[in-house]
C-alpha positions in Angstrom: 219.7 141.1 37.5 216.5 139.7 37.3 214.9 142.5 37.9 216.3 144.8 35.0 215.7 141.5 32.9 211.5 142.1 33.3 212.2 145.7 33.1 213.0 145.9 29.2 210.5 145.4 26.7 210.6 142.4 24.8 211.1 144.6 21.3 213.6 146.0 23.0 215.4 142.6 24.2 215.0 141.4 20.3 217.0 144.6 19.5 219.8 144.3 21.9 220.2 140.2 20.8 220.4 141.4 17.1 223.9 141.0 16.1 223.4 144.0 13.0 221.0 145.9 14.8 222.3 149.9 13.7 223.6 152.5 16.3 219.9 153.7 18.4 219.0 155.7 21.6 215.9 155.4 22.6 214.6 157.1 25.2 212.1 155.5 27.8 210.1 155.9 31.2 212.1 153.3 33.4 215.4 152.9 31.2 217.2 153.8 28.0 218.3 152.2 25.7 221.8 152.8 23.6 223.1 150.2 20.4 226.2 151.0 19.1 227.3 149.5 15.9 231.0 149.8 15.2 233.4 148.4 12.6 235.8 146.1 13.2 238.6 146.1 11.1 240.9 142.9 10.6 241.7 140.7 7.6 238.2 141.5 6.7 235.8 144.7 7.5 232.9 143.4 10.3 231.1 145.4 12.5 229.9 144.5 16.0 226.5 145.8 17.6 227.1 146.4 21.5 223.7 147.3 23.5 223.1 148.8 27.2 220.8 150.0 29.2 221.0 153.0 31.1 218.5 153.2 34.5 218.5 155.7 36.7 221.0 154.2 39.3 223.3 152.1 37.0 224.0 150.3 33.1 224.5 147.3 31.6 226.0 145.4 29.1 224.2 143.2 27.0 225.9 139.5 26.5 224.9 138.2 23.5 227.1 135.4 23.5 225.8 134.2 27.1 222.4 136.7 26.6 222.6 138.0 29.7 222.9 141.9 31.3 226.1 142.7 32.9 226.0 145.4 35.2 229.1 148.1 34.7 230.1 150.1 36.8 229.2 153.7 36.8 226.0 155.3 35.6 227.3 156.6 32.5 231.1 155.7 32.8 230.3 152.2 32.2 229.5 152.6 28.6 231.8 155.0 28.1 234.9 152.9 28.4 232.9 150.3 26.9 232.5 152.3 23.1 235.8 154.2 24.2 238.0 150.7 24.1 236.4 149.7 20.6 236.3 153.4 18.7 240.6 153.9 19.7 240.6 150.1 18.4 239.2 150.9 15.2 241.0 154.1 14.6 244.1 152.6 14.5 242.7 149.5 12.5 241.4 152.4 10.0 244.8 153.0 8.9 245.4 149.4 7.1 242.8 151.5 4.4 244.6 154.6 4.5 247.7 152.7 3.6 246.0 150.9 1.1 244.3 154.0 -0.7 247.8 155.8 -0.6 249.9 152.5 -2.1 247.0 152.2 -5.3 248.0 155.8 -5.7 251.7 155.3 -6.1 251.3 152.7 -8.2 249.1 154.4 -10.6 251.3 157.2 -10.8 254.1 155.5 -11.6 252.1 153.5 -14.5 252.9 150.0 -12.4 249.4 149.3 -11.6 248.0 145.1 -12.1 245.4 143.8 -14.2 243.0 143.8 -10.8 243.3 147.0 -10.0 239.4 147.5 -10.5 238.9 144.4 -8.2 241.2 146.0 -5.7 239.5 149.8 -6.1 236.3 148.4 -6.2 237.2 146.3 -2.6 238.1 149.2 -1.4 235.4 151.5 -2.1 232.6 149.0 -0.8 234.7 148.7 2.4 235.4 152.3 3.1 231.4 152.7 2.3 230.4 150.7 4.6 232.4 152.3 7.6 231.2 155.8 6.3 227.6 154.6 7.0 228.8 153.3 10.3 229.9 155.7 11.4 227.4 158.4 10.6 224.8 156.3 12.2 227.4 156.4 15.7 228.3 160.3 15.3 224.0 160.5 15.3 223.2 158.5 18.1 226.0 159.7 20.3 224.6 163.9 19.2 221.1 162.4 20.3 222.8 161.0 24.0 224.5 164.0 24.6 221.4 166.2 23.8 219.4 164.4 26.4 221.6 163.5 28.9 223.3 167.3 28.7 222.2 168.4 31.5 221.7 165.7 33.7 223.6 165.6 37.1 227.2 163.6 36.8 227.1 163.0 32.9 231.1 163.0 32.0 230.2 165.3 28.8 233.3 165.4 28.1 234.0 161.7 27.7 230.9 161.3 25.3 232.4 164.4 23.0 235.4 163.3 22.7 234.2 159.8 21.8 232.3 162.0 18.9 235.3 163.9 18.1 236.9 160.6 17.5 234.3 159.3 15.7 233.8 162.2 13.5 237.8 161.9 12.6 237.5 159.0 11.4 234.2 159.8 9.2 236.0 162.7 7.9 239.0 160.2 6.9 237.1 157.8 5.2 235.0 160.7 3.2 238.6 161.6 1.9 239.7 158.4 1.3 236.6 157.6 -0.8 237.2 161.3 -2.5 241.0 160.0 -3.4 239.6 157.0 -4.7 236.7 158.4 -7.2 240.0 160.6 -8.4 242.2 157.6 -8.5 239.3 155.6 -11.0 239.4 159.2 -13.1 243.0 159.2 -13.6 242.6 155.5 -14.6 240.0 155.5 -16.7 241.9 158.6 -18.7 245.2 156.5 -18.9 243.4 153.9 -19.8 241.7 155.7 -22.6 244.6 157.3 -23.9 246.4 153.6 -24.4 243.2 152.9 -26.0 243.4 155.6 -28.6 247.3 154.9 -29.3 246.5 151.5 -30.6 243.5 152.8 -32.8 245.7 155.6 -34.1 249.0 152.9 -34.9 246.1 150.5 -36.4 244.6 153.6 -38.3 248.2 154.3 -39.8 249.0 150.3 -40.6 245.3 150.4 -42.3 246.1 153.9 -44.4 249.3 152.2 -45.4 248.2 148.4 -46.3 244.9 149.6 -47.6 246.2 150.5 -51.2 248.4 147.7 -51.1 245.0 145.6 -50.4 243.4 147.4 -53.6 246.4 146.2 -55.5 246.1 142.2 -55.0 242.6 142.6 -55.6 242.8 144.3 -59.1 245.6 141.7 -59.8 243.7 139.0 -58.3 240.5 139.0 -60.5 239.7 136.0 -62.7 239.6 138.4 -65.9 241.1 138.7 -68.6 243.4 141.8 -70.3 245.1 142.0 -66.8 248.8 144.0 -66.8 251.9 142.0 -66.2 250.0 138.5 -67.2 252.2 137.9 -70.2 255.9 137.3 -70.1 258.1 136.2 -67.5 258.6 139.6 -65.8 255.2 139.7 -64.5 255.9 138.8 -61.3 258.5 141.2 -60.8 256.5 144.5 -62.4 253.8 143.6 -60.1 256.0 143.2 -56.4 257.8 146.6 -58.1 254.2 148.2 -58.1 253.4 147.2 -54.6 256.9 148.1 -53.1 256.9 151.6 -54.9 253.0 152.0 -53.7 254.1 150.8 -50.1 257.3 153.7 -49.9 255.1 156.5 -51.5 252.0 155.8 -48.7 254.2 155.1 -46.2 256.0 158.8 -47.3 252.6 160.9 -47.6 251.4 159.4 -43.8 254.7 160.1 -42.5 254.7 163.9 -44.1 250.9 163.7 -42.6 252.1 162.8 -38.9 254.8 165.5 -39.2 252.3 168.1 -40.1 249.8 167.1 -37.4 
């Protein structure tokens, strides 16, 4: 162990201890070196950066928490099971989003939707964002592995592809999820909108009523003299007659208006 300790380069040791380092292959003369950074889905969206090195014999797994190489067995199986255990983990995990995406959805549609639902979509979007990246970074350095170790004796292709395949699924997923949500924010935005413009077009129609009524107090209401109604005890009563009659014959014309619309 000590051995394949001198052997990497201390860049390269720096990379392997990083705990966000991004998915890399790197090819070199007496190792390579693979980093894959996947997302780990609980409560909250994580991701964990794994790191090996590949020699010409063997692999190993980089410890962070006791930074140490641990050697695995098989060449290239090693790693394989390795990335294999954490990408099925995360592919069922990816499903608490889907479910998620698909209940803001319902609600919407069914006008039930709370006062955080830009909170929520905006949660969601970040998160879902974030995996994308992830995961396009993976589906990269798993095309440049394959490529180079193709055609090397004993490479299980086929494990490695399928790990893509997997990979690529779940990139494809998220790509539609985030597609369902920029729909989602549209259909919200446009109900919002039109709620928006029902309560200027009821305030609109409670102006165009009140409005004349309005003009009437003021004209009655100006320190001046020569004013209608201001002598006898009836004045009162002309006056509330004026604004009543006013009030129906408005309220007639915006009715006849609305019809006609």
């Amino acid at each position: 162990m000590q051995n394949i300790e001198k052997l990497i380069d201390d860049l390269h040791l720096e990379d392997l201890q990083n705990e966000m380092h991004p998915s890399f292959f790197d090819e070199n003369e007496g190792y390579d070196m693979l980093i894959i950074r996947i997302p780990v889905i609980s409560n909250e969206l994580n991701a964990k950066s794994i790191g090996f090195i590949i020699t010409q014999q063997s692999s190993y797994y980089y410890n962070k928490n006791e930074k140490k190489f641990e050697e695995l067995t098989g060449r290239f199986e090693g790693p394989y099971h390795f990335i294999d255990k954490l990408t099925d983990k995360m592919l069922k995990s990816f499903i608490k989003y889907q479910d998620a995406v698909s209940d803001m959805e319902e609600k919407l549609y069914k006008d039930n939707m709370d006062e955080h639902f830009i909170t929520h979509w905006l949660e969601l979007k970040l998160d879902i964002l974030r995996i994308e990246r992830m995961l396009l970074r993976i589906a990269n350095t798993l095309n440049e592995l394959i490529d180079y170790y193709t055609k090397v004796e004993g490479f299980p292709i086929n494990n490695y592809v399928d790990i893509h395949e997997h990979i690529d699924r779940t990139m494809r997923s998220a790509t539609h999820q985030l597609s369902k949500l920029d729909y989602l924010y549209s259909f919200y935005n446009a109900k919002s909108n039109d709620k928006m413009n029902r309560m200027i077009y009821i305030l609109t129609i409670i102006s165009a009523i009140f409005l004349p009524l309005n003009l009437l107090v003021g004209f009655f209401g100006m320190n001046t003299s020569g004013l209608p109604f201001t002598s006898g005890s009836v004045g009162t009563y002309y006056a509330m007659s004026l604004m009543f009659s006013l009030f129906v014959i408005t309220t007639l014309l915006v009715y006849k208006w609305r019809k006609k619309v």
